[in-house]
N, C-alpha and C positions, 0 to 999 in steps of 0.2 A: 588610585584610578589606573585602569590598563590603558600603555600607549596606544593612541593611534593610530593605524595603520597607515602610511603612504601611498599601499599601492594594494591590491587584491592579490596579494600572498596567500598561502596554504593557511594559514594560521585565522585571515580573516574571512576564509572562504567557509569554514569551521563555523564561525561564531556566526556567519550569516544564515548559515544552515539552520544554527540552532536559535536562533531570533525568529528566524521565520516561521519555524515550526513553534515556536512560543505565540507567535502574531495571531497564526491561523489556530492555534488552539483555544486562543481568547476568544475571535470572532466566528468560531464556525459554526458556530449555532447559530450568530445573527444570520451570516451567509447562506447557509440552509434557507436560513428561512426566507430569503429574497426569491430563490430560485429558481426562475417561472420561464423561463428561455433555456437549452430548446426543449427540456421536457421538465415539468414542474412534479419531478422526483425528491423536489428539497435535499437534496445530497452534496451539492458544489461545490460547500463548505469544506464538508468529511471528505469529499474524493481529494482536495486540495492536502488536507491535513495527511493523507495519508500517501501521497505522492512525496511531499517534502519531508514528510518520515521517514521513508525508503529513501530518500536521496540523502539524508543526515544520518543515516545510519552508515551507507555505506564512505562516508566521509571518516566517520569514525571506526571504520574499519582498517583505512588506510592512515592512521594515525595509531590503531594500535600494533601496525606492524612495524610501526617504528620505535614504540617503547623502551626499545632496548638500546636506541640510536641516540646519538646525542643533538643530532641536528631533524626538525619537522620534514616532514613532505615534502615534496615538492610540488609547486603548483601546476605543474600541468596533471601531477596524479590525483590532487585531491578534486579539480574539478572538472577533472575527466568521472571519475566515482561519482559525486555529485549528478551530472547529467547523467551516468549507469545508471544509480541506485535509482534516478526518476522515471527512467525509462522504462527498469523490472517492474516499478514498483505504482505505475500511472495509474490512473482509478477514474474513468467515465469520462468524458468528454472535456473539461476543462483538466482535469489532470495530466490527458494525456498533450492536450495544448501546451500546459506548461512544463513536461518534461521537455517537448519541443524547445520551449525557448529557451531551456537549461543547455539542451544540448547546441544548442544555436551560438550562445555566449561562451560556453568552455573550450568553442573550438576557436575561440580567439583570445580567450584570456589563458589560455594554455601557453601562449606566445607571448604575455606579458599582463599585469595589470596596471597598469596606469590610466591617469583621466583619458588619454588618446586610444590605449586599446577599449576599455570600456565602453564608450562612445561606438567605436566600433563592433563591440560585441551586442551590444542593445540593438544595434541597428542589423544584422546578421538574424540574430534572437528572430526578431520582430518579421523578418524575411521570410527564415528558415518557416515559422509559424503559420504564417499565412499559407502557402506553397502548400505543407501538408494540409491542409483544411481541402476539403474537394471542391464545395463550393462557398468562400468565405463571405458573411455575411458582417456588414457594420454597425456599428452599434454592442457592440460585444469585446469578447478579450483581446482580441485581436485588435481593435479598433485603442483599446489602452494602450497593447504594448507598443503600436507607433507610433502613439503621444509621443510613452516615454522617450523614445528613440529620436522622434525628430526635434524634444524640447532639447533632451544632452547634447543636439547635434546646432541646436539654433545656439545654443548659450554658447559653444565655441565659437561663433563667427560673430559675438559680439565686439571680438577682440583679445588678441592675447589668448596664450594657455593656459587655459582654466584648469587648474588642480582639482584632484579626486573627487570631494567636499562637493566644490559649486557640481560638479556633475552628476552626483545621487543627489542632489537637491532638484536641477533641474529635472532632470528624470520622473522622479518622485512628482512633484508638482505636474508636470505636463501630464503626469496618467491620470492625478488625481482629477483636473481639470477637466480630461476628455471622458472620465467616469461620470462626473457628473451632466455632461451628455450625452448618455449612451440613451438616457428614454426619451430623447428626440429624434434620434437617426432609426430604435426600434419600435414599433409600435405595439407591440406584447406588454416589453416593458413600459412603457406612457401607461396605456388604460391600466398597470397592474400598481402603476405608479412608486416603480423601484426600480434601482440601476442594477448593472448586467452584475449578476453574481461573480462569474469566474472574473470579469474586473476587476470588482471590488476584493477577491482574492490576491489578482497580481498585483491591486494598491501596498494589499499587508506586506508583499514579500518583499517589495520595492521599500517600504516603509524599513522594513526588516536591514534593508541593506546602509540605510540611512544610516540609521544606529549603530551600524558596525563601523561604518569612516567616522560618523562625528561625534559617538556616546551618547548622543542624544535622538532617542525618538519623536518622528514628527507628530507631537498627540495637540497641536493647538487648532486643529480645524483645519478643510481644506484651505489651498491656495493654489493656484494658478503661479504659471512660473512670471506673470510681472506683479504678483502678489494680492489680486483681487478676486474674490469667493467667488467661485460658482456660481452661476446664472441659476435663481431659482426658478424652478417649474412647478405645477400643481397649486396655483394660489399659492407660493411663497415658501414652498420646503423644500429646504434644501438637500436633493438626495447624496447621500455616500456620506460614509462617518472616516474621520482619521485614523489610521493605524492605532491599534492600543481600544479602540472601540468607543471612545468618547463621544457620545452625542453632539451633533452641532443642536446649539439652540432652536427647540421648533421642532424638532426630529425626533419621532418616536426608533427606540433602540433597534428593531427590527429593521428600520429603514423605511417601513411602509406610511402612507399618510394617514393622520388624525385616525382612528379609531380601529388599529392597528394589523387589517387585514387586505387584500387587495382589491381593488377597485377593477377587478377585470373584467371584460366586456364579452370574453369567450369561457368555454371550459380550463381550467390549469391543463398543462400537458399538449395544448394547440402550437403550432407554430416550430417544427424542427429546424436545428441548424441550416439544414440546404432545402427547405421547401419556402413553399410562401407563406406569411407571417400568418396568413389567415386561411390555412389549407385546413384539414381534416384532422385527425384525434392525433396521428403520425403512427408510426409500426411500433407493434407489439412488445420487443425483445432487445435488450441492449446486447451487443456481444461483444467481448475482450479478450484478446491474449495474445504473448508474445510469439515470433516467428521466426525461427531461422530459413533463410531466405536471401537471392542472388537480386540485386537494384532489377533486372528484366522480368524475374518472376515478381515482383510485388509491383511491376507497374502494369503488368496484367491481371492482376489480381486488385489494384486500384477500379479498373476497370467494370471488372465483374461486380464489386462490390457494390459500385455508383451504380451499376444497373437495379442491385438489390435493396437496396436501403437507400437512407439517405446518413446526415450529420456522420460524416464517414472522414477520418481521421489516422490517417499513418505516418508515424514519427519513427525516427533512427535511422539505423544505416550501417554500414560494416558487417552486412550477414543478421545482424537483430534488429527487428522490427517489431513495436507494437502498434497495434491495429485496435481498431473503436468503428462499430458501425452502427446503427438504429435498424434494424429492418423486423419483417412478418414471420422469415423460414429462418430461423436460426440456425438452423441443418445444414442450408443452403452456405451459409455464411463459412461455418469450419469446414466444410467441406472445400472450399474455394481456399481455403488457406493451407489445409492441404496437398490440394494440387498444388500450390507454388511454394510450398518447404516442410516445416516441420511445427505444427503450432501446440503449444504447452501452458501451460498454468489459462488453461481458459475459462471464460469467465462470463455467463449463460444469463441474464435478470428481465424477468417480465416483469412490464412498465405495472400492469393492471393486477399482479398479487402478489409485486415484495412486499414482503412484512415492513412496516417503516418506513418504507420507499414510496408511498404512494397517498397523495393527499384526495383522492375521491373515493378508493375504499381504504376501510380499516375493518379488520376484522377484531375479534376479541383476541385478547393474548391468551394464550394456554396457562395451566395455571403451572409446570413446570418443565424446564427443558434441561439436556445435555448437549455440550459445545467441547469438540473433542478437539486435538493438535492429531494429525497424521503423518507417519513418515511416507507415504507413500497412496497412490489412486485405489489400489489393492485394498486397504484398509479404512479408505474413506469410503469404498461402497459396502464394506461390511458395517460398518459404525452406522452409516445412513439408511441402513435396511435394519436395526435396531432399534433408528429413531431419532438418534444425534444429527446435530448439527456439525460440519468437523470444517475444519481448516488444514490446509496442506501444507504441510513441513517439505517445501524441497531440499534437494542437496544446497548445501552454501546459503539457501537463503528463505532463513527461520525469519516466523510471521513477524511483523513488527504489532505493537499493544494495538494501534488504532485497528487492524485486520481482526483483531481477538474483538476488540469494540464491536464492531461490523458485525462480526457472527454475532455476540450475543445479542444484538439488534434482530439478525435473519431472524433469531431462533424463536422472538417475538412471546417471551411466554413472563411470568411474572416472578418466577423463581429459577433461577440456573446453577447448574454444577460444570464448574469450568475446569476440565483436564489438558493439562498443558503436555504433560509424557516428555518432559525434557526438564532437567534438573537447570541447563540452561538458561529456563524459558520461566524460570519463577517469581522474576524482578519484572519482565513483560506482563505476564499474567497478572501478577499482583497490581500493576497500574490500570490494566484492563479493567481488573475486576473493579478496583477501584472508580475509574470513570463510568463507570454500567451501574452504579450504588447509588453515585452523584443523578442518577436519571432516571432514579425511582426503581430500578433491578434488585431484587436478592439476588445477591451472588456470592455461591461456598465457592471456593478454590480449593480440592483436590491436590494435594503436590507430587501428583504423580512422575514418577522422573524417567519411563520408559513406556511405551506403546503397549509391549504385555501388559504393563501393570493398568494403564486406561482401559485394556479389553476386558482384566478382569473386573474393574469396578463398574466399566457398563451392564458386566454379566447380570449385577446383583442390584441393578439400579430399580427402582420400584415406585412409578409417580403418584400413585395412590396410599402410599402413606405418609406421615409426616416430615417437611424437609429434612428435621433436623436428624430423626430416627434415617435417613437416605441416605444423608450422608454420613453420618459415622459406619453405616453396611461399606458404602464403596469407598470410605475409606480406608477402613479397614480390612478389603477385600485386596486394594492396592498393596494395603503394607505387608500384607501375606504373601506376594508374588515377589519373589527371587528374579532378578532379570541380566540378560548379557548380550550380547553381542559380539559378531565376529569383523574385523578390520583388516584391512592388508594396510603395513606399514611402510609411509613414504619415505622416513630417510632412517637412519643407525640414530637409536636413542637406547638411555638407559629407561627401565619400568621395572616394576614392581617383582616381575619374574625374570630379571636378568635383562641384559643387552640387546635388542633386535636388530636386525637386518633391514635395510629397503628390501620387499616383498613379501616378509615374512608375512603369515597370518597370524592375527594376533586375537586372545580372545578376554574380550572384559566381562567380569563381573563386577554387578554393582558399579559399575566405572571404572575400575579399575583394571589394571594388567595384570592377567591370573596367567594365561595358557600363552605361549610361543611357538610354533608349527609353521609345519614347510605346507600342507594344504588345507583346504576348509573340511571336507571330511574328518578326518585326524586330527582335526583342533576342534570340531565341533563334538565329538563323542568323548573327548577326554572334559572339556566344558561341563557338561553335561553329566559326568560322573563325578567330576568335581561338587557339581550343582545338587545333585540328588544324593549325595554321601549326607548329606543332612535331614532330608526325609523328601519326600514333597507325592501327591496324587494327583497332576495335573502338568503336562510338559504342552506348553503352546512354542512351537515353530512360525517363524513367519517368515518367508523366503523373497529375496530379491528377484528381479527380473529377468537375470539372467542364470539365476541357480536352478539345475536341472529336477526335474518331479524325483528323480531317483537318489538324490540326496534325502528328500525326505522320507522315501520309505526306505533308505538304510538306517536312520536314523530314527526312524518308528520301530524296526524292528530289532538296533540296541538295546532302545528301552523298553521293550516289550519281553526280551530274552533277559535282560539282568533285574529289571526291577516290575516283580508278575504285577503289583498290585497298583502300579503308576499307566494311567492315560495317557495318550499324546493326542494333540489338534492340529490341524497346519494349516497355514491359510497364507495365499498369495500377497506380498506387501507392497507387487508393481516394483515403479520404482525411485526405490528408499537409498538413502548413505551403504549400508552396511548390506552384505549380502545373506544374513541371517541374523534374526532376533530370536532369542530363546526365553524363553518363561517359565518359572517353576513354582507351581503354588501346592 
């Protein structure tokens, strides 16, 4: 049995990470399925699961930069990453709540974890949270997280210093307690007769945390922190289940009453974060994404936004901000974020026709789709003018499984072919695909391990004939494509071609280190002839954002002077890692 921890060190900051995201991937389905505050998108679940993805990943990011070290982390780094990874990686309105209280806690448990600073980060947490909410409403996550805070803070004044233990107990208890009064203070959720979703979220992760200090998960049923069950409502059911998902007696698995659907008195989708509980349908358009950006510009842009929407939500600080708002003009929205920095991985969803997002319509699924990986915006509007569904590969920070999940949900169709175009991304993909199988999807996995090679197999992709005849074409359209890339190298290493330099350019094929060069021209034409010494009819370029048009036509008309019977294509990749991708089929 592993020790347990004393204090919220690097090492149990790790295991919390990855508890939690085990919690919420048990319950996100139930959670989804409560969902009905402030927009009955059924998503709460999934945006939770995939916020606590991204923030578990980049935990283990910084854990494997020390692999070679003999001593872990440091805890100010690992739950500093933690609160990053939640912040890149927030997803709709409860997610981006709870990257908040991530980054709320790590700015105090950076400074130590013990029962005293904990207490203090819950309650910071639970601060921080509210504050960005624009207009905070009770009965919701926020109403949990200063349970939790004020129960950690009451069990200390019982007397004495209470060690770690009683403090994730109390905690845990006091949310679980005020969860199971969330549909008394909201009235959406009473007539729907289920507790607050993104509550029930922050219960699992609070749960989550439980289990890291004492090895044991709280799965015996609620309790209150002086130990007595939840006040039941609704004739006797008791709403909210234990971490681990365990039914309380009486309680259907969804959480809803007796005959397992909601008992609601309006439309699903009434009632937004900041309007009144019983206002109109709410705005059309969720929008998301992150912002570089000065505390002045983004509280002027707080501003504009409350005028535009409502359930308006902005978390971080130090220059990155993400931003969550509900409104009509979407337009309106990024444009506002604009003006006050630089806003990127954004993120555009109408309430009234996401695919699986939306419980008053459903359309039919298509009977086949493609779900691409992109390195770049450049190559997402060429795949999406084909027909794909694509996800965006930015620099540093490749999708996590649950985003790859998500698409093949958008793509809404009954069979998918999922291209990953990263040899990296093969262990992600493979779990994607796996959990889309688990939910009635066909899903082929493609193992495409670069961006040409996805371009070619969409070339050949064909949804009117048989899947399995589809995919063997764009498989095997993939394995036909030779692919490279050009890199500028950050420090003196040995590869495959000799020693390099910081700065050099360097050029991989197939992955590897083939070409060594002082510029990308000159690396890119020897590349290339390296490439086509073995035959190929078909040369795809795909140029960075900052690489000039005139690269490409000196490089069109290389190959057009040495090799008469080989094509070239070029097409813009925005912007990607690498300043040039090459393809040779």
């Amino acid at each position: 049995m592993p020790q347990l921890p004393d204090d919220l060190d690097a090492v149990a900051v790790r295991t919390w990470c990855s508890l939690a995201l085990e919690a919420l991937g048990r319950e996100r389905a139930e959670i989804d399925a409560i969902n009905v505050y402030p927009i009955a998108d059924g998503d709460t679940g999934t945006n939770l699961y995939l916020t606590v993805e991204s923030a578990a990943a980049a935990v283990e990011a910084v854990f494997a930069a020390h692999e070679t070290g003999a001593t872990a982390p440091a805890t100010a780094d690992a739950v500093r990453a933690m609160a990053h990874g939640a912040l890149i990686g927030a997803r709709g309105n409860s997610g981006t709540i709870l990257a908040q209280l991530l980054r709320g806690m790590a700015g105090v448990l950076a400074d130590g974890g013990d029962a005293a600073h904990l207490r203090l980060a819950l309650a910071r947490a639970a601060d921080a949270a509210r504050r960005a909410v624009a207009h905070p409403v009770e009965g919701t996550v926020l109403t949990v997280a200063a349970a939790a805070a004020e129960a950690a803070e009451g069990d200390s004044a019982a007397g004495g210093e209470p060690d770690l233990r009683t403090v994730v107990h109390a905690a845990y208890d006091g949310a679980l307690a005020a969860l199971a009064r969330t549909p008394e203070q909201l009235a959406v959720l009473g007539r729907a007769g289920v507790v607050d979703a993104g509550g029930r979220g922050l219960v699992a992760v609070l749960g989550a945390l439980v289990e890291t200090v004492t090895g044991q998960a709280p799965v015996r049923g609620p309790r209150t922190a002086r130990g007595k069950a939840p006040t039941p409502v609704d004739g006797g059911s008791v709403l909210g289940l234990p971490v681990g998902g365990t039914p309380v007696e009486g309680v259907p698995a969804a959480g809803f009453p007796a005959g397992g659907v909601p008992e609601a008195d309006v439309p699903l989708g009434e009632g937004p974060l900041d309007c009144p509980e019983d206002g109109g349908a709410g705005p059309a358009f969720e929008v998301i994404y992150l912002l570089e950006a000065g505390d002045e510009q983004v509280a002027r842009l707080r501003t504009r936004l409350d005028v535009l929407g409502d359930s308006l939500v902005v978390v971080g600080g130090d220059g990155l901000w993400h931003v969550h708002v509900h409104v009509d003009d979407a337009g309106a929205a990024v444009e506002a974020g604009v003006e006050a920095g630089r806003p990127y991985r954004i993120r555009i969803t109408h309430f009234a026709t996401e695919s699986g997002h939306d419980l008053r319509v459903q359309s039919e699924p298509a009977q086949r789709a493609v779900v691409v990986v992109v390195p770049g915006d450049g190559l997402a509007g060429l795949c999406t003018e084909a027909g794909a569904t694509t996800v965006i590969a930015r620099p540093g920070e490749p999708p996590a499984s649950g985003e790859l999940v998500d698409a093949i949900r958008r793509a809404h169709a009954r069979e998918v072919v999922l291209l990953p175009n990263d040899a990296a991304l093969r262990h992600t993909a493979a779990a994607a695909a796996e959990q889309a199988r688990t939910e009635g999807v066909r899903v082929a996995l493609v193992p495409t391990r670069a961006a040409v090679q996805g371009i070619a197999a969409l070339a050949v992709h064909e949804p009117d004939r048989g899947f399995d005849e589809d995919v063997v074409a764009m498989t095997a359209a993939a394995g036909a494509t030779r692919y490279a890339e050009l890199a500028v190298a950050e420090r003196q290493s040995w590869t495959m071609a000799g020693i390099c330099q910081a700065g050099d350019i360097l050029g991989l094929i197939d992955g590897d280190v083939a070409v060594i060069g002082a510029d990308v021209p000159a690396t890119a034409r020897t590349v290339l002839d390296r490439m086509l010494a073995a035959g190929g009819e078909l040369v795809t370029l795909v140029l960075g954002e900052d690489v000039p048009d005139t690269l490409a036509d000196a490089l069109e008309e290389h190959v057009r002077e040495g090799y008469l019977a080989v094509d070239t294509v070029v097409y813009r990749g925005g912007h990607q890692r690498a300043p040039l991708l090459i393809g040779v089929e």
